[in-house]
C-alpha positions in Angstrom: 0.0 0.0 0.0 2.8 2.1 1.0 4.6 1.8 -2.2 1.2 2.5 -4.4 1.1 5.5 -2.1 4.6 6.6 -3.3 4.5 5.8 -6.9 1.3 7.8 -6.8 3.1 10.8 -5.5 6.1 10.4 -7.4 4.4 9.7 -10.7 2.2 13.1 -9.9 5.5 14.7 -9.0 6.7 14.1 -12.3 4.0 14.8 -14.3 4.1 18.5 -12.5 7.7 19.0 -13.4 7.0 18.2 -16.7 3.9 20.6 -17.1 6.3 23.3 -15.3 9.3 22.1 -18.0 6.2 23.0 -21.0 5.4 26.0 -19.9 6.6 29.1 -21.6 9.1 31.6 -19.9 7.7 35.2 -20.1 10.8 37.2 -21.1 11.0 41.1 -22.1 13.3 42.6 -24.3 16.0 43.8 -22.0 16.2 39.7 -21.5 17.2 39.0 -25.6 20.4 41.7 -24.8 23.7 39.5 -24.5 25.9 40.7 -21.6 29.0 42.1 -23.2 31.3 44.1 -21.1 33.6 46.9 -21.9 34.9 50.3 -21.5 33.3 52.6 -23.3 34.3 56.1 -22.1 32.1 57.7 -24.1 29.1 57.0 -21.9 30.8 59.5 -19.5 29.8 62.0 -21.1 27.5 64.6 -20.8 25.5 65.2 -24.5 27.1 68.8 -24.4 30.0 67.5 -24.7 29.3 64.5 -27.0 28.1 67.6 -29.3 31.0 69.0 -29.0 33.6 66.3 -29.4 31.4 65.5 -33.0 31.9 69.2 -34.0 35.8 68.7 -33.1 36.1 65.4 -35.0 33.9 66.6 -38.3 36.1 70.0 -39.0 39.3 67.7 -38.4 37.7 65.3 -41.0 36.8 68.1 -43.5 40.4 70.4 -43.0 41.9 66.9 -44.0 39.9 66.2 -46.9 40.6 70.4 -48.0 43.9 69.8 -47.9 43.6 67.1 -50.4 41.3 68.7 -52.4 42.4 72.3 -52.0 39.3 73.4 -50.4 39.5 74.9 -47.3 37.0 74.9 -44.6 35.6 77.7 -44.0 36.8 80.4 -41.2 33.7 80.2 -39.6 33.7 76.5 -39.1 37.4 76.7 -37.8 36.0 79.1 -35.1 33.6 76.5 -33.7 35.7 73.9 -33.6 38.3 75.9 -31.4 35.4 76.6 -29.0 34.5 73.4 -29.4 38.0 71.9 -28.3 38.6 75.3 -25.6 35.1 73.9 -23.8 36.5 70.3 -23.4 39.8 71.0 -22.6 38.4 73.2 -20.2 36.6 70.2 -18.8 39.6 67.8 -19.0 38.6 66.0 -21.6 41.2 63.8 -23.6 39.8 65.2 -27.4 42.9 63.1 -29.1 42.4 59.9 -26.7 38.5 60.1 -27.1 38.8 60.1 -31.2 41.5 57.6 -31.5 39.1 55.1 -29.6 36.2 55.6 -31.4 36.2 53.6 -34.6 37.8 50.6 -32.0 34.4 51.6 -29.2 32.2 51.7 -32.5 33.2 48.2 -33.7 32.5 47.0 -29.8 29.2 47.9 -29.5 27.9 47.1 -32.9 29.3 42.9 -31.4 27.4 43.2 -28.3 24.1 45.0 -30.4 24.5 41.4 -32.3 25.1 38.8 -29.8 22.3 37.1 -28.6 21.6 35.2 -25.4 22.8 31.9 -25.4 21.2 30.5 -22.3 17.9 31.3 -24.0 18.3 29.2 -27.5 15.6 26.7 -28.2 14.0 27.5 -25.2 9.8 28.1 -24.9 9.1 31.3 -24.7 6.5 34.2 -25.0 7.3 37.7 -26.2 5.4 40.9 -26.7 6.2 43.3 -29.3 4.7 44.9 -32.5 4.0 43.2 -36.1 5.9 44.3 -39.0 4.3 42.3 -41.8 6.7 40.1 -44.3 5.1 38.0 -45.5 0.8 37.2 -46.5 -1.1 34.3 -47.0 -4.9 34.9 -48.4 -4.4 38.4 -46.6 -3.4 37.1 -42.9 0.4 37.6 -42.2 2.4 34.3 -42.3 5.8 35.9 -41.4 6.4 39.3 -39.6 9.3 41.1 -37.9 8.2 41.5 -34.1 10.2 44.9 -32.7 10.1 46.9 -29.5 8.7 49.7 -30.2 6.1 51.1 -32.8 7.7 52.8 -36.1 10.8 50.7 -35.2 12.5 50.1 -38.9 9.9 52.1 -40.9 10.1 55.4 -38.8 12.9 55.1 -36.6 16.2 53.3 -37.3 15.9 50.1 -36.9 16.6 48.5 -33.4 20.1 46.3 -32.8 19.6 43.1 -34.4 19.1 41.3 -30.6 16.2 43.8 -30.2 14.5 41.9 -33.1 13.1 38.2 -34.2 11.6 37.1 -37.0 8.3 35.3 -36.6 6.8 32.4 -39.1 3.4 31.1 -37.5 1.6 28.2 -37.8 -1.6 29.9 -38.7 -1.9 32.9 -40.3 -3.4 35.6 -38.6 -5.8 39.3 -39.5 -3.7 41.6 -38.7 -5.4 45.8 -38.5 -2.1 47.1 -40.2 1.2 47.3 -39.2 2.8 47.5 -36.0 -0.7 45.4 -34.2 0.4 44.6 -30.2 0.7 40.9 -30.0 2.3 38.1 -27.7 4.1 35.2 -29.5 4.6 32.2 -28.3 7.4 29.4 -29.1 10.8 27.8 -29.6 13.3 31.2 -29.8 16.5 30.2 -32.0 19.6 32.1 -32.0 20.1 33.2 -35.9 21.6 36.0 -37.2 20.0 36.3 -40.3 19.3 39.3 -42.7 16.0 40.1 -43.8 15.1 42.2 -46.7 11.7 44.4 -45.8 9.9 46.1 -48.1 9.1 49.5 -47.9 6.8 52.7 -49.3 10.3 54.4 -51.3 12.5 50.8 -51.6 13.4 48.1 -49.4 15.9 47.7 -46.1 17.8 45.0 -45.4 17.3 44.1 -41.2 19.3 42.3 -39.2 18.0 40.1 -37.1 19.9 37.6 -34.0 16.7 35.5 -33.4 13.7 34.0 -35.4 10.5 31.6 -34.0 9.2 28.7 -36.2 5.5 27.6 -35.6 5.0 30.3 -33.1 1.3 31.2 -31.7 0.3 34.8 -31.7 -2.2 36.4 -29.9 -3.2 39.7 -29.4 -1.4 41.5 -26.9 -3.5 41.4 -23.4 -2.6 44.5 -20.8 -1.7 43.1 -17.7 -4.3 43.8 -14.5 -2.5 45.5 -12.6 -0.8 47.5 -15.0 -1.9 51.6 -15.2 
């Protein structure tokens, strides 16, 4: 009796672990960024200064590129850049040190806008986020980008590619129009891919770090206790 008891409980023990195993992790968007580490002094600064430091390094590029072409910038220019370089020296900040890092702190941040989370590949997962339509099928989108934020890629820049996923359903769904709030639900994958969107005056090419196959989507539900 005792052991019918226990193989009870154990085989209902395992049959909760496996429903808790099925069920879907909620993640956000702040969860698809990759942890990538690295000095970047450039997030010390104030935008004043950031402003400045651009002025500084564009007149440098164009005196350069008069001296090659024999036309000069302009006094005027010249001017601003000297303020430019008086304010931040003023403020002890390294203008030479700054511009030799930056192509190096550019390179560095475009690889951690890229990397995607490892930890979270083939997992099941659900993800809320706006519909930017790919692809139709008798009218209902088959295939969509899902981004952050509306006007992402059509009004705004695009996001980093691990700030997007590519989305192929199992059934097609009526969609108002673009950017429609919905929640998908299903297998992420970690694939950098490019994807070529189509748009009013051409087409984009989007990068993207992860894609869902067979996902469900449904429309996005405000949580209770939200405002």
């Amino acid at each position: 009796m005792k052991s019918l008891l226990f193989n009870s409980a154990f085989g209902i023990g395992l049959m909760a672990s496996a429903v808790a195993d099925d069920a879907p992790q909620k993640v956000t968007w702040d969860d698809m960024k990759a942890e990538y580490k690295f000095e970047d002094p450039f997030i010390k600064l104030r935008s004043e200064q950031l402003l400045n430091l651009s002025m500084v390094a564009r007149v440098r590029q164009l005196e350069i590129r008069g001296k090659k072409n024999g036309k000069p910038v302009s006094e005027e220019m010249v001017k601003e850049k000297m303020a430019s370089e008086k304010l931040l020296i003023d403020q002890s900040i390294d203008i030479d040190g700054l511009l030799a890092k930056r192509d190096e702190i550019k390179e560095l941040r475009k690889k951690r806008a890229n990397l995607g989370v490892e930890k979270l590949n083939g997992k099941l997962v659900t993800l809320s986020g706006f519909v930017l339509p790919l692809e139709f099928e008798d009218k209902k989108v088959k295939e969509f980008l899902l981004v952050p934020w509306v006007g992402a890629c059509i009004h705004t820049p695009p996001p980093p590619p691990n700030q997007i996923a590519l989305v192929v359903v199992t059934t097609p769904f009526e969609s108002k129009g673009m950017f429609e709030a919905v929640t998908v639900t299903g297998k992420i994958q970690l694939k950098t891919q490019l994807q070529e969107l189509f748009l009013v005056d051409g087409k984009a090419d989007i990068n993207v770090s992860y894609s869902f196959e067979q996902a469900k989507v449904e429309k996005y539900k405000k949580p209770e206790n939200s405002q």
